[in-house]
N, C-alpha and C positions, 0 to 999 in steps of 0.2 A: 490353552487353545487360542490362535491370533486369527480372529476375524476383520474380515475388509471385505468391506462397498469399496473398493476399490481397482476399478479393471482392468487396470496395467500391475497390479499387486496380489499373485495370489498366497492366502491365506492358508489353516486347517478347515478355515471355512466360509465358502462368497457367500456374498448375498449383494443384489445389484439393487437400487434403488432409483436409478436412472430414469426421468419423467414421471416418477409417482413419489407421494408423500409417504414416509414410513408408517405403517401400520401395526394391530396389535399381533400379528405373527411373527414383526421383526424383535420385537420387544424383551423376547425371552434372549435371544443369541447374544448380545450384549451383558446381561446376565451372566451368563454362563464364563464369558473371553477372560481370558489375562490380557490380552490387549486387544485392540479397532483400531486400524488403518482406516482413514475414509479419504473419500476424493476431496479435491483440489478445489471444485465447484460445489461442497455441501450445502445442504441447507442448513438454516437455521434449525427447523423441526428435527434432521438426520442429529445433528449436531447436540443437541440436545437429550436426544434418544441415546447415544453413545455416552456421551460426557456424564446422563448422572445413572446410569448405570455399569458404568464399565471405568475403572481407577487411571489405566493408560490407555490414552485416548491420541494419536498423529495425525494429521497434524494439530499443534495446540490452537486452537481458536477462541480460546476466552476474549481473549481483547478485539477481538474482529467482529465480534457479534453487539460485546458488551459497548464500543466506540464508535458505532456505524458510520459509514461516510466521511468525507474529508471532513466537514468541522467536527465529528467524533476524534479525528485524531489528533487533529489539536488538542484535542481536550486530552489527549494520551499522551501526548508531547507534555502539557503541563503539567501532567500528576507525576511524568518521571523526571522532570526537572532536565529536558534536553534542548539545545538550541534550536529554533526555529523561525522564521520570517512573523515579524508581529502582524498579527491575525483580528478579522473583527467579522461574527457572522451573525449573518441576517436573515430571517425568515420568508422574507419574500422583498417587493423592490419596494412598496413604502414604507416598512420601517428600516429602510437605507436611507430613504428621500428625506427621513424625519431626522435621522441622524447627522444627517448633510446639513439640514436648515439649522438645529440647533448648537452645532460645534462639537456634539459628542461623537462625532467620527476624526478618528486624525489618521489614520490612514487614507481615507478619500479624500482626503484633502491636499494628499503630497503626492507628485505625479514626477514619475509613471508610478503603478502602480497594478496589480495583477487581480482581475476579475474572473474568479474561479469559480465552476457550478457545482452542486454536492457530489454529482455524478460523472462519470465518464473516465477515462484513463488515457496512457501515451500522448498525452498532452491535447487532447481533445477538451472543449470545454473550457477552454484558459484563455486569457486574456489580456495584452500590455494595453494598460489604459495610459494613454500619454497626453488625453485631452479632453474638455467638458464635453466635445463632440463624437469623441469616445465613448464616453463614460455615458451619456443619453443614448446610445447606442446598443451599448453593454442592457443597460435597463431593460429597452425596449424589446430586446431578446429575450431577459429576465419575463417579464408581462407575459410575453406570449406565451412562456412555460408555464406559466402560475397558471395560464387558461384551461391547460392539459390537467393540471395536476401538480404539476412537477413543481416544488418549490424550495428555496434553499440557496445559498449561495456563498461566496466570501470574500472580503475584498483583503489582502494582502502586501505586505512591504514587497515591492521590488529589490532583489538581492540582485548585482552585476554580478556574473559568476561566469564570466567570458566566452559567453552561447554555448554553455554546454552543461551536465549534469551528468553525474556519476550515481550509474545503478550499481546498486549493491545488494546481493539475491542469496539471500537463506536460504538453503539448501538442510537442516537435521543439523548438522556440528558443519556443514562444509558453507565458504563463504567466497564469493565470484565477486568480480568489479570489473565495472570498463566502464569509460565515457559514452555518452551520447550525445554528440555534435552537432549542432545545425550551420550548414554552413551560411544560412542568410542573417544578419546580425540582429535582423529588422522580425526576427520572426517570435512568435509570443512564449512560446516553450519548445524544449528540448524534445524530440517522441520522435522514434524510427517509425511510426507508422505517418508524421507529418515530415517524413525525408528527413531526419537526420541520417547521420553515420557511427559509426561504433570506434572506438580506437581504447584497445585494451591495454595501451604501453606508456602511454604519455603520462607523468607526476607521478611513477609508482609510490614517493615516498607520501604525496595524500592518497593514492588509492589505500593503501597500508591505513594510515592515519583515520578515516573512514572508517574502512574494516573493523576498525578495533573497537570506536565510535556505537558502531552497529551492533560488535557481539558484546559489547559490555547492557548496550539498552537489551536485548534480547538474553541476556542472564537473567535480569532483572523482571523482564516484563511475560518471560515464557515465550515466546514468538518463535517458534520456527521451521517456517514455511511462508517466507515472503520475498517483495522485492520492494528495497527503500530507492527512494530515491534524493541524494545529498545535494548538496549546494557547497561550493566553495566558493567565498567572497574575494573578487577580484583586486588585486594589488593592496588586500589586506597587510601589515604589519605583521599580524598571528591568525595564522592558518586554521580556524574551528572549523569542523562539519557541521552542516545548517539542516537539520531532519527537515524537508518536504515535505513527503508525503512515504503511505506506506501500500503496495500493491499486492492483493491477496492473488492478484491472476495476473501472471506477468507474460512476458513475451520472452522467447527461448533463443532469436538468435543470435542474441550475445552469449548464450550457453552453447552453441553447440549444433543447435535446432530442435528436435523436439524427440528423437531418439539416443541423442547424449543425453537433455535429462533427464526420460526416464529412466535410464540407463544408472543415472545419480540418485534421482529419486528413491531406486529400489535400494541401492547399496546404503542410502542412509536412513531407510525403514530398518532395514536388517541392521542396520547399527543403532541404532534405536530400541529393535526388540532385545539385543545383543546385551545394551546395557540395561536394561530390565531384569534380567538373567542375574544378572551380576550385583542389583541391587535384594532380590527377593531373598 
C-alpha cells in the first residue's frame, strides 16, 4: 500500500496534513505502507511520524532535519569531505566582535567577504562585505535580529565565480542545471528573485562536471529532493565544484514552472515506488 500526504501525488491511500501537526489517528497508516510520499514542505513531526514507522520514506530528509540551516550544512559539507567556501559560524554578533578582537576569525578579516544569516533563500540575506563600514553594518542588522529572536549567522570566503551560480536540482534519479546570472557585478548574490537571469547553455562541459559533483554527494548522502547551489571559481587553473549551499524549497522556473515539475515530480515517485518493486 503507498500512502502520501502528498497532494499533487495520489496514493492507495491520502491523508493531508496540511496546517495541522499529525496526530495519533495518522499514526496507524504509516504502519501499515510499503511506502510514504510526503510534501515538499514537511514537518519535522510528519517527517518523523513517516520515517520511523514506515522503511520507504520520498522524499529522503535525514540530512535536512538532522543539519538544520546553512551552518548545519556546513557541517554536512564537512562529514562528506566536499569543496566549499571556508566558513566560520557565529551564534549571534558578539561572539563575532570577540573573535574579531582576538585574531581567531580569519575570515573577517580578509575582504570581501560574505555575511550570510541562517535563514532565508534565493539570495536573500547575503551579504558582500568589502569594508569595516560594511561589516558594522552587517552587525547592526545582525543586533536587530538577535532582538527578535532570530540569531545565527556566517561569515564566509568570498569565491569570484564570475556573477553567477549554477543550480543544480534533484529531482528522484533525474538531475537539471542552468546558471543564475546577475547582470550587476556589484550585486551580493546570484537569486532570480533579486533579478538575476537563467541561461541553461553556457559551460555545458562544467554544468556536466557539477552534475556529476552533485549525484556522486547524493549517493552518498541519500538526498533526493533538492536544489544545490555550485560555485565555480573564476579563471581558476582546475575547474572544482564549490557546494554552497543546499535548497529543500527551491524555485521552478529554471524547471519549466511549476507544472513541468510536478509533472517530474510524479514520474520520479513512480520510479521510485518502481524501484522498490524491484528491490522487495
Amino acid at each position: 500500500m503507498i500512502l502520501s500526504f502528498h497532494p499533487c501525488f495520489t496514493g492507495d491511500r491520502q491523508i493531508f496534513c496540511a496546517g495541522r501537526a499529525p496526530d495519533d489517528n495518522d499514526l496507524a497508516a504509516p504502519r501499515a505502507a510499503d511506502a510514504v510520499v510526503l510534501p515538499q514542505g514537511c514537518s519535522p513531526a510528519l517527517y518523523s511520524l513517516a520515517r520511523e514507522n514506515c522503511r520507504h520514506v520520498f522524499p529522503n530528509y535525514d540530512l535536512r532535519f538532522a543539519y538544520p540551516g546553512k551552518s548545519g550544512q556546513v557541517r554536512l559539507f564537512r562529514r562528506f569531505g566536499v569543496p566549499h567556501p571556508e566558513t566560520e559560524a557565529y551564534a549571534d554578533a558578539d561572539e563575532f566582535a570577540a573573535a574579531l578582537g582576538d585574531g581567531s576569525s580569519a575570515v573577517g578579516r580578509t575582504y570581501p567577504f560574505v555575511f550570510k544569516f541562517d535563514w532565508g533563500g534565493e539570495g536573500r540575506n547575503v551579504l558582500r562585505i568589502r569594508s569595516p563600514e560594511a561589516l558594522a553594518s552587517a552587525l547592526k542588522t545582525a543586533r536587530r535580529y538577535e532582538r527578535t529572536g532570530q540569531k545565527g549567522f556566517l561569515v564566509q570566503e568570498y569565491v569570484p565565480s564570475g556573477n553567477r551560480v549554477l543550480r543544480v536540482t534533484v529531482v528522484g534519479e533525474r538531475i537539471i542545471t542552468y546558471w543564475r546570472v546577475m547582470p550587476d557585478a556589484a550585486a551580493d548574490a546570484a537569486g532570480l528573485a533579486m533579478g538575476g537571469r537563467i541561461d541553461a547553455s553556457a559551460d555545458p562541459e562544467l554544468q556536466d562536471l557539477s552534475a556529476e559533483a552533485v549525484r556522486e554527494f547524493c549517493r552518498a548522502s541519500g538526498i533526493n529532493l533538492a536544489g544545490f547551489d555550485i560555485l565555480l571559481r573564476e579563471a581558476a587553473e582546475r575547474c572544482l565544484p564549490i557546494f554552497l549551499e543546499i535548497n529543500y524549497f527551491f524555485g521552478r522556473r529554471g524547471l519549466g514552472g511549476s507544472q513541468a515539475y510536478y509533472r517530474m515530480l510524479i514520474t520520479e515517485i513512480e520510479r521510485w515506488i518502481g524501484s522498490l518493486d524491484r528491490r522487495s
